[in-house]
N, CA, C and O atoms as a GROMACS GRO file, in nm:
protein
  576
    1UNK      N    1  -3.167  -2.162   3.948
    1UNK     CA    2  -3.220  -2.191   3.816
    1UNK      C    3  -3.330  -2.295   3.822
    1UNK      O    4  -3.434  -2.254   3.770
    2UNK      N    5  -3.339  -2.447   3.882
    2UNK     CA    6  -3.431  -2.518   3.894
    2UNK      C    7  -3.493  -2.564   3.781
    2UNK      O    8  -3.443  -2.567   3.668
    3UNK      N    9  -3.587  -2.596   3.810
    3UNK     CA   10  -3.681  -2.679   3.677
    3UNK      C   11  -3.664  -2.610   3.549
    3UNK      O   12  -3.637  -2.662   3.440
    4UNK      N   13  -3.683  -2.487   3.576
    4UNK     CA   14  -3.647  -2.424   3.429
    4UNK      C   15  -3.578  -2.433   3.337
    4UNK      O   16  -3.619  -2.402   3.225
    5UNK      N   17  -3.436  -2.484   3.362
    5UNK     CA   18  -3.352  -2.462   3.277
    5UNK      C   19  -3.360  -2.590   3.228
    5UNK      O   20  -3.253  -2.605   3.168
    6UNK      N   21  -3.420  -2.685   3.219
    6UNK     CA   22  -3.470  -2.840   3.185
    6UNK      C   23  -3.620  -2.824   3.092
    6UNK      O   24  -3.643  -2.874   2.981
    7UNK      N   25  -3.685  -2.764   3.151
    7UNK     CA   26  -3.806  -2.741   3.040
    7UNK      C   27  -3.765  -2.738   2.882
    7UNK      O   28  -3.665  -2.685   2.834
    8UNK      N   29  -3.846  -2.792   2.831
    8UNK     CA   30  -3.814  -2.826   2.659
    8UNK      C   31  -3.818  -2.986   2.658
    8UNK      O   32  -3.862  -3.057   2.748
    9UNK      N   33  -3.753  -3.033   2.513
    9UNK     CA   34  -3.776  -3.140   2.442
    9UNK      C   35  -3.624  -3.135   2.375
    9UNK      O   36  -3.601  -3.061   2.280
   10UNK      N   37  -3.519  -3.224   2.439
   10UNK     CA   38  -3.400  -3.291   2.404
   10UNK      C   39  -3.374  -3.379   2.350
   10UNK      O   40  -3.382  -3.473   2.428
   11UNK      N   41  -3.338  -3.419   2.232
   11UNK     CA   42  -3.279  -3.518   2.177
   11UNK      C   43  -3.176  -3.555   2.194
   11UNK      O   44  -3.089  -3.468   2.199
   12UNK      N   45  -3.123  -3.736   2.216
   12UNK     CA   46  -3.026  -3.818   2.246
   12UNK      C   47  -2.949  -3.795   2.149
   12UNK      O   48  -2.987  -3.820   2.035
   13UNK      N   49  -2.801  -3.734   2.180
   13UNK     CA   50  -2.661  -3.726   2.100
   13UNK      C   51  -2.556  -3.830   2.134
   13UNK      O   52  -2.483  -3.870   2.044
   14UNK      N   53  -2.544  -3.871   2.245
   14UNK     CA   54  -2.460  -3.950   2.267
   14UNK      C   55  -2.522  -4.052   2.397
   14UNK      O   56  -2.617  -4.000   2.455
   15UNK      N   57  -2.477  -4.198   2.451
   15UNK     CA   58  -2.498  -4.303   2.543
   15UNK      C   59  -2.324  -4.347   2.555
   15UNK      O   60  -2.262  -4.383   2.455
   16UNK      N   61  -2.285  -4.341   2.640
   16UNK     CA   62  -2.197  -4.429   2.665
   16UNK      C   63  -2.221  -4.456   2.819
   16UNK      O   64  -2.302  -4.405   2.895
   17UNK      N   65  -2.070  -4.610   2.856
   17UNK     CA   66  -2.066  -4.646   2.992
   17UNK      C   67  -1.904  -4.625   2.986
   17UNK      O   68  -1.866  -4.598   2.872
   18UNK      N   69  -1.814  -4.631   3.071
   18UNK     CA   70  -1.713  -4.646   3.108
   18UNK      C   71  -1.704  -4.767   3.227
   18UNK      O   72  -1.723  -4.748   3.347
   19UNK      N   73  -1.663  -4.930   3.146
   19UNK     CA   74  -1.683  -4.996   3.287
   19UNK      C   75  -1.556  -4.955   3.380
   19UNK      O   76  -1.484  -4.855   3.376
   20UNK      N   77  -1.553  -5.077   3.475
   20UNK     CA   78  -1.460  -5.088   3.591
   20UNK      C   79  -1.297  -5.094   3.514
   20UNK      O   80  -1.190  -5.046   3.550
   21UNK      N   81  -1.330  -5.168   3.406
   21UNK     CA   82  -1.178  -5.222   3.347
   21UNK      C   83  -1.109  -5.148   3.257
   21UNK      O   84  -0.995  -5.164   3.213
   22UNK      N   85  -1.217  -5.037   3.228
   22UNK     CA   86  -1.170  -4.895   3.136
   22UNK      C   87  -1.219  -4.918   2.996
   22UNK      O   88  -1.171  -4.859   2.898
   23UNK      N   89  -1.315  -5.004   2.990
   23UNK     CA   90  -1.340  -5.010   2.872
   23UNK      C   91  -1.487  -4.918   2.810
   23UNK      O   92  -1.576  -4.909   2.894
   24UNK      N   93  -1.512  -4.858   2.685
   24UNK     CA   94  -1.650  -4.802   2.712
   24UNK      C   95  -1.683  -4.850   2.605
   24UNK      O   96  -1.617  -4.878   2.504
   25UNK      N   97  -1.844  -4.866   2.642
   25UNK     CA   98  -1.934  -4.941   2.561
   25UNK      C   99  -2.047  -4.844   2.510
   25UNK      O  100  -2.087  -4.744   2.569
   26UNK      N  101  -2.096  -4.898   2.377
   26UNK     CA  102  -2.229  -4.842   2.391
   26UNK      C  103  -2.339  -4.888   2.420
   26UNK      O  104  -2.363  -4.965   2.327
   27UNK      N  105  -2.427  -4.892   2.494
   27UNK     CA  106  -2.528  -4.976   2.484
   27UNK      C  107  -2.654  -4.970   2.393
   27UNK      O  108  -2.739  -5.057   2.375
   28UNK      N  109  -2.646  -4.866   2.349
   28UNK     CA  110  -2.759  -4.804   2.222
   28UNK      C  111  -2.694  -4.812   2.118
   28UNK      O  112  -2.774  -4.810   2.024
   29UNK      N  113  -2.587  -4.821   2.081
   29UNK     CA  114  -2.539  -4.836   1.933
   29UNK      C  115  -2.441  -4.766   1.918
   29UNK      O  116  -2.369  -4.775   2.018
   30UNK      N  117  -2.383  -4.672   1.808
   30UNK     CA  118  -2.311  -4.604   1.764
   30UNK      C  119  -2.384  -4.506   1.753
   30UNK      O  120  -2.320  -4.401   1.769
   31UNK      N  121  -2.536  -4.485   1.724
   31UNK     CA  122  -2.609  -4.396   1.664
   31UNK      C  123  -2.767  -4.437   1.746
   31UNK      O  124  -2.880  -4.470   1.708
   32UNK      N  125  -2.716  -4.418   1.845
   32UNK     CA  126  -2.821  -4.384   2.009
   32UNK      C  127  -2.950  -4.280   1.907
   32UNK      O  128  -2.917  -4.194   1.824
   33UNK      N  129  -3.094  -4.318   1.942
   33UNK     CA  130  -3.180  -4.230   1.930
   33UNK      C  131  -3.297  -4.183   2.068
   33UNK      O  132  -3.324  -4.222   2.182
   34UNK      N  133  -3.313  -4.140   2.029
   34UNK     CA  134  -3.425  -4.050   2.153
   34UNK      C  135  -3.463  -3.928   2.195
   34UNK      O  136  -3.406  -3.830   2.149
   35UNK      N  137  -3.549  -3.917   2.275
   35UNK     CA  138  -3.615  -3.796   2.327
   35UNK      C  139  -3.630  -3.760   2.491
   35UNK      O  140  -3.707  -3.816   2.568
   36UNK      N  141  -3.562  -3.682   2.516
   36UNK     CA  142  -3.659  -3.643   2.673
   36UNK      C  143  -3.710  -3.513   2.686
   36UNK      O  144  -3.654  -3.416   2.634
   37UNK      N  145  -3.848  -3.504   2.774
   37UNK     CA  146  -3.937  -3.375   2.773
   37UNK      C  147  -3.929  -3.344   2.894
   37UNK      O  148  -3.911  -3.444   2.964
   38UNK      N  149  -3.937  -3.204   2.979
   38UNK     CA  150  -3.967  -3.179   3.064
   38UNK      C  151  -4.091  -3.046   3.053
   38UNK      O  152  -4.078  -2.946   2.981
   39UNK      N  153  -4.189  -3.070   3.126
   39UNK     CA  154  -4.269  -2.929   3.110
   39UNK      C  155  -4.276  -2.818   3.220
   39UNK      O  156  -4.200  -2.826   3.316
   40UNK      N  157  -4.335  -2.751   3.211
   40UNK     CA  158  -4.352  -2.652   3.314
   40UNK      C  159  -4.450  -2.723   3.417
   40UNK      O  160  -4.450  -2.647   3.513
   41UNK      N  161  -4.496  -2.783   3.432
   41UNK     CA  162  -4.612  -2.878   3.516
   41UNK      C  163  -4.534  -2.960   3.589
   41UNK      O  164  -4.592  -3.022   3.677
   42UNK      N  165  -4.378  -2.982   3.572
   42UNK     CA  166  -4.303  -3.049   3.655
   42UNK      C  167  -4.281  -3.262   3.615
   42UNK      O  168  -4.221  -3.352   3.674
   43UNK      N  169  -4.368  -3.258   3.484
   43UNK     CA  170  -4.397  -3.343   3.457
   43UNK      C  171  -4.235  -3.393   3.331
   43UNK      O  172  -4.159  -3.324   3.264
   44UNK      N  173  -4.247  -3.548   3.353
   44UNK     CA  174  -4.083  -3.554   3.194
   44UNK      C  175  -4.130  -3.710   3.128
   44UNK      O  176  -4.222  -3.775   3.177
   45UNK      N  177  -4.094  -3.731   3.075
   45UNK     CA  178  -4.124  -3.841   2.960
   45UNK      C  179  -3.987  -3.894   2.917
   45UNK      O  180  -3.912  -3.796   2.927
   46UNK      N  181  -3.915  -4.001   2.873
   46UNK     CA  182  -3.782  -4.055   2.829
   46UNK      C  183  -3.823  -4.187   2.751
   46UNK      O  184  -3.883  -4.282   2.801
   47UNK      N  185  -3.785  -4.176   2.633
   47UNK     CA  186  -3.759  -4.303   2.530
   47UNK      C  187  -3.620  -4.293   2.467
   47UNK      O  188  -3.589  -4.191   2.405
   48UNK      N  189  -3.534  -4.398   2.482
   48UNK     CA  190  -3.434  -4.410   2.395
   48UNK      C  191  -3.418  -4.564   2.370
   48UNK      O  192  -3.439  -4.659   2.444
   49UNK      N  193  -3.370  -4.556   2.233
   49UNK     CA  194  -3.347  -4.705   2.176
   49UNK      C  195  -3.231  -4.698   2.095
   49UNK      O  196  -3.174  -4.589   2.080
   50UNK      N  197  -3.183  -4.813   2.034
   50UNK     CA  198  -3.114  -4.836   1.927
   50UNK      C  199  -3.147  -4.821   1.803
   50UNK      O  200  -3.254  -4.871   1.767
   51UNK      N  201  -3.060  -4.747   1.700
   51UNK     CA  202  -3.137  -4.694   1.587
   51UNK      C  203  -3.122  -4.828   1.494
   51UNK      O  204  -3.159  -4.805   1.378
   52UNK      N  205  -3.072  -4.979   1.519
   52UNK     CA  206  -3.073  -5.088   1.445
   52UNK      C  207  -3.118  -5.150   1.514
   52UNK      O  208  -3.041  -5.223   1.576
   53UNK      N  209  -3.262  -5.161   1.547
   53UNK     CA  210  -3.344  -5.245   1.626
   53UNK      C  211  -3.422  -5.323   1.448
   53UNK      O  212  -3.449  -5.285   1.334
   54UNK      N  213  -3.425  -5.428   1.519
   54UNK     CA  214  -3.479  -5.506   1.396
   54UNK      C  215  -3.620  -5.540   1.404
   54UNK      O  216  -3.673  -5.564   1.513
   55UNK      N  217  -3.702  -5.543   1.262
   55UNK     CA  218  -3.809  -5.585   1.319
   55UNK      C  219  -3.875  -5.707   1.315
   55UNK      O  220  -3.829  -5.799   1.248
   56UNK      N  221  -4.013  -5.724   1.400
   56UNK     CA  222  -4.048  -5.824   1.408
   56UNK      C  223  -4.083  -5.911   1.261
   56UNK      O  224  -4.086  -5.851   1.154
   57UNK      N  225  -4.100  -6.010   1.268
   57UNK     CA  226  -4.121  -6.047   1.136
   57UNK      C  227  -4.281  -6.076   1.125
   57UNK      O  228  -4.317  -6.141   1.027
   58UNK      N  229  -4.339  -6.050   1.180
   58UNK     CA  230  -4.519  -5.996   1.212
   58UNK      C  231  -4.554  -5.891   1.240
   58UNK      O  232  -4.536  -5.868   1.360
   59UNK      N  233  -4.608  -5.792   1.171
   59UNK     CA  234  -4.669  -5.734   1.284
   59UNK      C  235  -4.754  -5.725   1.375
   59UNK      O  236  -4.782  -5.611   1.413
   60UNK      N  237  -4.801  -5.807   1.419
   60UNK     CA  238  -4.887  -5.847   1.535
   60UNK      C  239  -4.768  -5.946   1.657
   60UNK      O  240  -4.716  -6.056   1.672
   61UNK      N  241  -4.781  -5.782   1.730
   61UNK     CA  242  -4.668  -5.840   1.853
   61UNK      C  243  -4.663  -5.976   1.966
   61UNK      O  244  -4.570  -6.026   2.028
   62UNK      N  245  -4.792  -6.004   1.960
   62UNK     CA  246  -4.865  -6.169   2.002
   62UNK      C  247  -4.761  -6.268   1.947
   62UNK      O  248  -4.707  -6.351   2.021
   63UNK      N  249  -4.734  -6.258   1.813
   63UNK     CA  250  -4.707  -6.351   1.729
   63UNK      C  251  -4.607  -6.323   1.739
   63UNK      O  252  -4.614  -6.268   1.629
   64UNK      N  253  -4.427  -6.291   1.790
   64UNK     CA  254  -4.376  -6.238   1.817
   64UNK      C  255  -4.262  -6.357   1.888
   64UNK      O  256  -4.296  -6.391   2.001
   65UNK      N  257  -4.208  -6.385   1.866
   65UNK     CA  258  -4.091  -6.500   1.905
   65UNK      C  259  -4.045  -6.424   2.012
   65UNK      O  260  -4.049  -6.302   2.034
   66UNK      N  261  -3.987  -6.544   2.093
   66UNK     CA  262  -3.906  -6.473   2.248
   66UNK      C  263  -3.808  -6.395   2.204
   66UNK      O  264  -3.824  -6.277   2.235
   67UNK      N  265  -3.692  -6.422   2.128
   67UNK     CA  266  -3.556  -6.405   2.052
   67UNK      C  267  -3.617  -6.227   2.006
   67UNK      O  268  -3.553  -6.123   2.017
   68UNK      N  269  -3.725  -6.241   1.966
   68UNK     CA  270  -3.758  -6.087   1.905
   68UNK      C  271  -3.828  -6.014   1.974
   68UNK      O  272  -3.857  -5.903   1.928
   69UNK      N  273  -3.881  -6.060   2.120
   69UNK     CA  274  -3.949  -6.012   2.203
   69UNK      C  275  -3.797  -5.942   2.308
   69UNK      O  276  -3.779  -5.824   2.338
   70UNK      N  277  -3.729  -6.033   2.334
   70UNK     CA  278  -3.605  -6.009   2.431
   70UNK      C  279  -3.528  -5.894   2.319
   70UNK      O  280  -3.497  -5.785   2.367
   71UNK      N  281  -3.503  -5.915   2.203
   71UNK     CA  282  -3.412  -5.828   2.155
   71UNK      C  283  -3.475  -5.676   2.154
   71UNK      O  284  -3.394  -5.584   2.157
   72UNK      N  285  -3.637  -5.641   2.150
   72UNK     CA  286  -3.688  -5.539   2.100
   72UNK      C  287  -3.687  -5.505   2.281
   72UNK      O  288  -3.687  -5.382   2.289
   73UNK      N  289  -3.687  -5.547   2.382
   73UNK     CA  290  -3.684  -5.527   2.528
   73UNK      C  291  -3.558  -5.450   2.560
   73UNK      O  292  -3.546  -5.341   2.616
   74UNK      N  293  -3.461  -5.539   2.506
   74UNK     CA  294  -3.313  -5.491   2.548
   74UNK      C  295  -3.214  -5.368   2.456
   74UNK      O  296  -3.099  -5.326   2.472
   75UNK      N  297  -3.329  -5.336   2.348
   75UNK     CA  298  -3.271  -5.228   2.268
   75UNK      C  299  -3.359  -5.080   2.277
   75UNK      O  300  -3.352  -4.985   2.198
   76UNK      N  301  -3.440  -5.094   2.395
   76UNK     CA  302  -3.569  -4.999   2.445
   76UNK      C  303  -3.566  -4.976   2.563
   76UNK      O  304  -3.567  -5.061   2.651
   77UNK      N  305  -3.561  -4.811   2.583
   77UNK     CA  306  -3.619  -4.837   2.735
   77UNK      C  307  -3.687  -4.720   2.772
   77UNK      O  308  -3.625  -4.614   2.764
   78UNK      N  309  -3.828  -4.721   2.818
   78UNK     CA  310  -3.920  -4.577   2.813
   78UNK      C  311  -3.917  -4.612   2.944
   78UNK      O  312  -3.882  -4.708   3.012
   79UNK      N  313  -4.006  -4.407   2.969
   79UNK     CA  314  -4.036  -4.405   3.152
   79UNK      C  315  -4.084  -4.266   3.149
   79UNK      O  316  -4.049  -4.175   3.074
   80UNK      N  317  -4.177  -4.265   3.249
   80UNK     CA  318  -4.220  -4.114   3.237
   80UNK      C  319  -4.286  -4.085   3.423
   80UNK      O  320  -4.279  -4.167   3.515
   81UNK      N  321  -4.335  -3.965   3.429
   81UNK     CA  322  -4.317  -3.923   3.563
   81UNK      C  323  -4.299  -3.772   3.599
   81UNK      O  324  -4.332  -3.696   3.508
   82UNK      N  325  -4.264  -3.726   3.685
   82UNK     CA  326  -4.254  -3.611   3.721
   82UNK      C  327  -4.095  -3.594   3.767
   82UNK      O  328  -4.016  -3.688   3.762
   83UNK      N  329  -4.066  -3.478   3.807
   83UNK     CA  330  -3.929  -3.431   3.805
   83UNK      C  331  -3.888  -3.302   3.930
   83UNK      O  332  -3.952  -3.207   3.976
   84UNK      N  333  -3.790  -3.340   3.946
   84UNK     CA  334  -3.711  -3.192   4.079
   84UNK      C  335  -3.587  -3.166   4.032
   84UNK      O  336  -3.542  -3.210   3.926
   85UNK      N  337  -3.529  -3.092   4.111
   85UNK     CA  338  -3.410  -3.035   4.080
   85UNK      C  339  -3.318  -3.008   4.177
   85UNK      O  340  -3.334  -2.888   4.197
   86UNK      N  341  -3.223  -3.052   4.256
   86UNK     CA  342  -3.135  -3.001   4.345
   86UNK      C  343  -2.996  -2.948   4.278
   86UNK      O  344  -2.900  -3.024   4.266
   87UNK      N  345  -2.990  -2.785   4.228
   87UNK     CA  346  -2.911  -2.730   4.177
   87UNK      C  347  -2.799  -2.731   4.266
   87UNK      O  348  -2.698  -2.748   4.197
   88UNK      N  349  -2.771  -2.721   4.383
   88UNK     CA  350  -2.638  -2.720   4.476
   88UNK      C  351  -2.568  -2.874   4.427
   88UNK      O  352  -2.454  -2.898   4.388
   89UNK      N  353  -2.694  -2.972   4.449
   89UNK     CA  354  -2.609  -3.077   4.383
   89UNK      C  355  -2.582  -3.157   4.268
   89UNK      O  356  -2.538  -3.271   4.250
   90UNK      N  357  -2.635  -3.034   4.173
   90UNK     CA  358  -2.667  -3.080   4.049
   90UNK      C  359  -2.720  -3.217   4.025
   90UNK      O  360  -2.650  -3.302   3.970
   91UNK      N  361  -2.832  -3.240   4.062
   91UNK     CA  362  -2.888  -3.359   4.077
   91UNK      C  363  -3.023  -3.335   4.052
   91UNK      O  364  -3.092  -3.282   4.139
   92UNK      N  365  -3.084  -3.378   3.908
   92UNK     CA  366  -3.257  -3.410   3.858
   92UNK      C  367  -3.279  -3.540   3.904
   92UNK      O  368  -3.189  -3.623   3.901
   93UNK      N  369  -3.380  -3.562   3.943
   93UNK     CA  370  -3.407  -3.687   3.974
   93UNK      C  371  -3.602  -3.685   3.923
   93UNK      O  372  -3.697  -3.609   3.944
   94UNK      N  373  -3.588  -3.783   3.869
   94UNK     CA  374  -3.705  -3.794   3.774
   94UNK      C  375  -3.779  -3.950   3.887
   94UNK      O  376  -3.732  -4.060   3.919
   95UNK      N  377  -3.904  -3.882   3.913
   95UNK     CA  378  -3.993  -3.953   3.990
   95UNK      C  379  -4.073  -4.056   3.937
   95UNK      O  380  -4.195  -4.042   3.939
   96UNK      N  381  -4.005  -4.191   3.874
   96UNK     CA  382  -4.085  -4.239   3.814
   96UNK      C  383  -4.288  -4.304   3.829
   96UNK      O  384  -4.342  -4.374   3.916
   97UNK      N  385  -4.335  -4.252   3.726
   97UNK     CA  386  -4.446  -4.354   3.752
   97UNK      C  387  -4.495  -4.443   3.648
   97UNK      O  388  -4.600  -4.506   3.660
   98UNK      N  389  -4.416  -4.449   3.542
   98UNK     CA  390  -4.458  -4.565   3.491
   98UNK      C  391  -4.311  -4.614   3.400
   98UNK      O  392  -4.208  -4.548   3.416
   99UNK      N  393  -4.313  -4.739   3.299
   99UNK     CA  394  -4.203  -4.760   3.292
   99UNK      C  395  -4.183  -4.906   3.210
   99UNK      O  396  -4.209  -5.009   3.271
  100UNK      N  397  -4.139  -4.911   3.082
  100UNK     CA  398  -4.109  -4.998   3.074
  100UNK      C  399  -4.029  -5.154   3.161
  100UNK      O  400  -4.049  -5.272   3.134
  101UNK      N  401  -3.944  -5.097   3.261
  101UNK     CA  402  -3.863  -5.171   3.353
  101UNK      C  403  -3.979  -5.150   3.482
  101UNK      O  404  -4.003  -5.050   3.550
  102UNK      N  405  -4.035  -5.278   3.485
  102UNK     CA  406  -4.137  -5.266   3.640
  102UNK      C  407  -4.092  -5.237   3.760
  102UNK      O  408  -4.163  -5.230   3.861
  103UNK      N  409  -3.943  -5.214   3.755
  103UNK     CA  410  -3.891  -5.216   3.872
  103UNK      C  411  -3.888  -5.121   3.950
  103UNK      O  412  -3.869  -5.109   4.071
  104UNK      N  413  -3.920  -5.013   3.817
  104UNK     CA  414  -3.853  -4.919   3.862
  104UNK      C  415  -3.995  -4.771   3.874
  104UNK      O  416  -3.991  -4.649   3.893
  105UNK      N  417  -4.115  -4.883   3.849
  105UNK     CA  418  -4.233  -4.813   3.884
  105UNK      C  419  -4.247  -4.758   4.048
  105UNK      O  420  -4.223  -4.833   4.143
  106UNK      N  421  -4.284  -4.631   4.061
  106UNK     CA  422  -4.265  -4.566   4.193
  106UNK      C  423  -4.157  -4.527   4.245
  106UNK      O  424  -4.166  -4.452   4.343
  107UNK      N  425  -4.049  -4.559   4.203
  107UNK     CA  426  -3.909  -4.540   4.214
  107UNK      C  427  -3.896  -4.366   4.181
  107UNK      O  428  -3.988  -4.289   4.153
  108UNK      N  429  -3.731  -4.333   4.198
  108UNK     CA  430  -3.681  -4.241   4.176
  108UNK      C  431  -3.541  -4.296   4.119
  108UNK      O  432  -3.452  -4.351   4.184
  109UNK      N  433  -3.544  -4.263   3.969
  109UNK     CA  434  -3.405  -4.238   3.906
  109UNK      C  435  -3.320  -4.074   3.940
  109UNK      O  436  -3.350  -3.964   3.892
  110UNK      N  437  -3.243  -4.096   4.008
  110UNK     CA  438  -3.109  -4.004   4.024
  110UNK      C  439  -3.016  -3.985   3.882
  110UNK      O  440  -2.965  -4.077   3.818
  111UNK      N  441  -3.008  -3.812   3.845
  111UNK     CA  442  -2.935  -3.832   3.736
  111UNK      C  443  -2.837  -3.693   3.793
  111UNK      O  444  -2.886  -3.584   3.823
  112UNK      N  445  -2.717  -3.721   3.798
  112UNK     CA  446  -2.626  -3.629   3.774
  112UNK      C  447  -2.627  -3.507   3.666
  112UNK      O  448  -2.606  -3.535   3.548
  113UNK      N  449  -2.645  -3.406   3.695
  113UNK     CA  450  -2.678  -3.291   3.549
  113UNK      C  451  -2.563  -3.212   3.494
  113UNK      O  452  -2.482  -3.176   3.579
  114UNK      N  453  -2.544  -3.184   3.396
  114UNK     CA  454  -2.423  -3.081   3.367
  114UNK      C  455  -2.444  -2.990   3.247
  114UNK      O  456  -2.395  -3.025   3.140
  115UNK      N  457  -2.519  -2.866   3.254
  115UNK     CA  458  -2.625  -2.818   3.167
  115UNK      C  459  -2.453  -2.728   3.093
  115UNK      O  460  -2.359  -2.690   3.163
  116UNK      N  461  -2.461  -2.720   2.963
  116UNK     CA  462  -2.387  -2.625   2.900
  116UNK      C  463  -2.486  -2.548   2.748
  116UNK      O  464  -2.516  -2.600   2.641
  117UNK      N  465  -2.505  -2.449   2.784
  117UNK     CA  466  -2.579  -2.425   2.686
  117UNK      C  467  -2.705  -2.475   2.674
  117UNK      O  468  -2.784  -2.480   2.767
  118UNK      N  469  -2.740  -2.538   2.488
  118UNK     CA  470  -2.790  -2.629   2.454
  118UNK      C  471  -2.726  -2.756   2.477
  118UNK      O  472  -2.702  -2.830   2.381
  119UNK      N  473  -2.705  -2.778   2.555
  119UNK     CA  474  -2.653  -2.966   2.583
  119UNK      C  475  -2.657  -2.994   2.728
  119UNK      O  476  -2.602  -2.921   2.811
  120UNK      N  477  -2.730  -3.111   2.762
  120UNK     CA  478  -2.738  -3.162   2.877
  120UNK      C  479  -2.670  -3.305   2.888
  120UNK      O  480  -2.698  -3.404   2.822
  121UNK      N  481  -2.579  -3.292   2.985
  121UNK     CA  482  -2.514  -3.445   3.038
  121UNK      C  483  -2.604  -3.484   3.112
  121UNK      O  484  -2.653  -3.391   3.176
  122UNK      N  485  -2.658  -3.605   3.137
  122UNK     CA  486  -2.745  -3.634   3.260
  122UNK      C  487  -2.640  -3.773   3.258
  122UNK      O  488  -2.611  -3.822   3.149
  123UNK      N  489  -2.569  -3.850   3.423
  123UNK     CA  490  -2.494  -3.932   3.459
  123UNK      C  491  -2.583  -3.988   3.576
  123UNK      O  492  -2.605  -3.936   3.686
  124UNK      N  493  -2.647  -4.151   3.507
  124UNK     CA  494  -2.656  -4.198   3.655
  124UNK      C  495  -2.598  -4.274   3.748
  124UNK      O  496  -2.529  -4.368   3.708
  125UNK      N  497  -2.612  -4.255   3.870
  125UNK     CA  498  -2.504  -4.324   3.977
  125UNK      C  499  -2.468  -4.472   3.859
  125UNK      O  500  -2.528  -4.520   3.763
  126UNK      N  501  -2.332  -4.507   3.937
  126UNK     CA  502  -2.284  -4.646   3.911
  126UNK      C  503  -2.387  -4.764   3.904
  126UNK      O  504  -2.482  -4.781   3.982
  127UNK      N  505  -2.361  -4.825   3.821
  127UNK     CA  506  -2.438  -4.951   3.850
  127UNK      C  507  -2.360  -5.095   3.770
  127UNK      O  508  -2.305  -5.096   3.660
  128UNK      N  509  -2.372  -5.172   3.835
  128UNK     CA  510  -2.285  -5.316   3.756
  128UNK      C  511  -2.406  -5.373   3.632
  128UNK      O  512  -2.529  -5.378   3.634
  129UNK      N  513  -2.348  -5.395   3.573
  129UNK     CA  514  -2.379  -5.446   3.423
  129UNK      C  515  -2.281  -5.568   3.377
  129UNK      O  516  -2.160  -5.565   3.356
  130UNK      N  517  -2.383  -5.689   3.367
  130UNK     CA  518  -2.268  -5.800   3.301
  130UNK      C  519  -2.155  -5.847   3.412
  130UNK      O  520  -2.066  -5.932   3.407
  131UNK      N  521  -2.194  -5.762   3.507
  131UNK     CA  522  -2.093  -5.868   3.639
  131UNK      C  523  -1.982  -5.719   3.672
  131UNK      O  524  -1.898  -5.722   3.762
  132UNK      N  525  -1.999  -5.615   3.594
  132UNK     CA  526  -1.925  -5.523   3.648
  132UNK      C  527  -1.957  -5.402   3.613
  132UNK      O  528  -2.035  -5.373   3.522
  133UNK      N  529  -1.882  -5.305   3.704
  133UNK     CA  530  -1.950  -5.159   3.755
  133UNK      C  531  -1.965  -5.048   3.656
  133UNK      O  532  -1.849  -5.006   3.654
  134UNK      N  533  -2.032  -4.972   3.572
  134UNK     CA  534  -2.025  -4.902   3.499
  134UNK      C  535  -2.037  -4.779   3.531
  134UNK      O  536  -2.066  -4.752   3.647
  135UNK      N  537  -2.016  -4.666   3.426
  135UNK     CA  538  -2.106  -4.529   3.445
  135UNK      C  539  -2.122  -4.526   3.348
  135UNK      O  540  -2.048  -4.576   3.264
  136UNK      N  541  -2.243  -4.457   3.324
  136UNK     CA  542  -2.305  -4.405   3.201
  136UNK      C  543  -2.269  -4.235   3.171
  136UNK      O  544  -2.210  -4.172   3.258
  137UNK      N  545  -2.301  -4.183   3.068
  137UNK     CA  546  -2.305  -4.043   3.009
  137UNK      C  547  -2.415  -4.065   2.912
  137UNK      O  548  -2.415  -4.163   2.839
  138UNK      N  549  -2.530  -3.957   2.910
  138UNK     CA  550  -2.568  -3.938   2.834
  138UNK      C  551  -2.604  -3.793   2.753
  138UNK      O  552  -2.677  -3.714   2.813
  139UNK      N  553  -2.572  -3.770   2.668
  139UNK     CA  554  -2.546  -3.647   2.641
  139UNK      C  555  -2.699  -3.617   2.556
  139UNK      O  556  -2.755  -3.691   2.476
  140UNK      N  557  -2.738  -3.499   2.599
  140UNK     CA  558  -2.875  -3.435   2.469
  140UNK      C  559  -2.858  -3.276   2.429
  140UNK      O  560  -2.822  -3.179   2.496
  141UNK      N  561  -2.901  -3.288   2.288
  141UNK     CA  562  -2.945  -3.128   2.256
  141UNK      C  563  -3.052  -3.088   2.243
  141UNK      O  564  -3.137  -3.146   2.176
  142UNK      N  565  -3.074  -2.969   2.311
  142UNK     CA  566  -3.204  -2.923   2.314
  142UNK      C  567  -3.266  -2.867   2.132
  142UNK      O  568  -3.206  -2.811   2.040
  143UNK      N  569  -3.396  -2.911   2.144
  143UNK     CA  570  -3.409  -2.854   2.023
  143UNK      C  571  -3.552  -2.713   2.019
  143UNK      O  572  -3.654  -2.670   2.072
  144UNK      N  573  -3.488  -2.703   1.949
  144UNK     CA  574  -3.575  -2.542   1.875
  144UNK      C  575  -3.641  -2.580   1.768
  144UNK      O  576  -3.705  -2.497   1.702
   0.00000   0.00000   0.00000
């Protein structure tokens, strides 16, 4: 199947983590928003945020307090790039090249896939958060 079955424009239904201690969190909210694209060019795009992001009390982002600079950082996170597919191991891995998180410019995010239908799980590897180990789920529906 390969790239194909990823082509389109998905919207964010669900974010969760499951930490180490069994607890799950959301980190986007209750009411997670977003988009991811993939095209036939091999190319994908990802924004998701919190749908109670507050706003600045300027609009001119200069003028912009740390407190509202850090909160609008930590309730956002874009990235875009190109994309593959290893169907044996159900594994997309999106080639980043650019990115809100600098870190992760040139990088490769690994996402676990689990296509049903219209709905895509994408799971990325473990990672510690806050001093301990999480997983994420993120669930999307494709739209028409």
């Amino acid at each position: 199947m390969g790239k194909d079955q990823f082509i389109g424009t998905w919207k964010l239904v669900s974010a969760e983590a499951v930490r180490a201690n069994g607890d799950v969190v959301k980190p986007l909210g209750d009411d997670p928003k977003g988009v991811i694209m993939y095209d036939t060019h091999g190319n994908m795009s990802a924004q998701l945020f919190r749908a109670d992001r507050r706003d600045f009390a300027s609009d001119d982002r200069a003028a912009a307090s740390d407190s509202e600079i850090r909160a609008a950082f930590l309730s956002f996170t874009a990235y875009y790039g190109t994309f593959s597919v290893n169907d044996d191991e159900g594994v997309v891995t999106h080639h980043v090249e650019g990115s809100l998180l600098p870190n992760w410019v040139g990088g490769d995010q690994h996402r676990n896939f689990k296509l049903d239908g219209d709905r895509l799980t994408l799971t990325p590897p473990p990672r510690e958060v806050d001093g301990q180990q999480q997983v994420s789920s993120l669930v999307w529906q494709r739209v028409r």
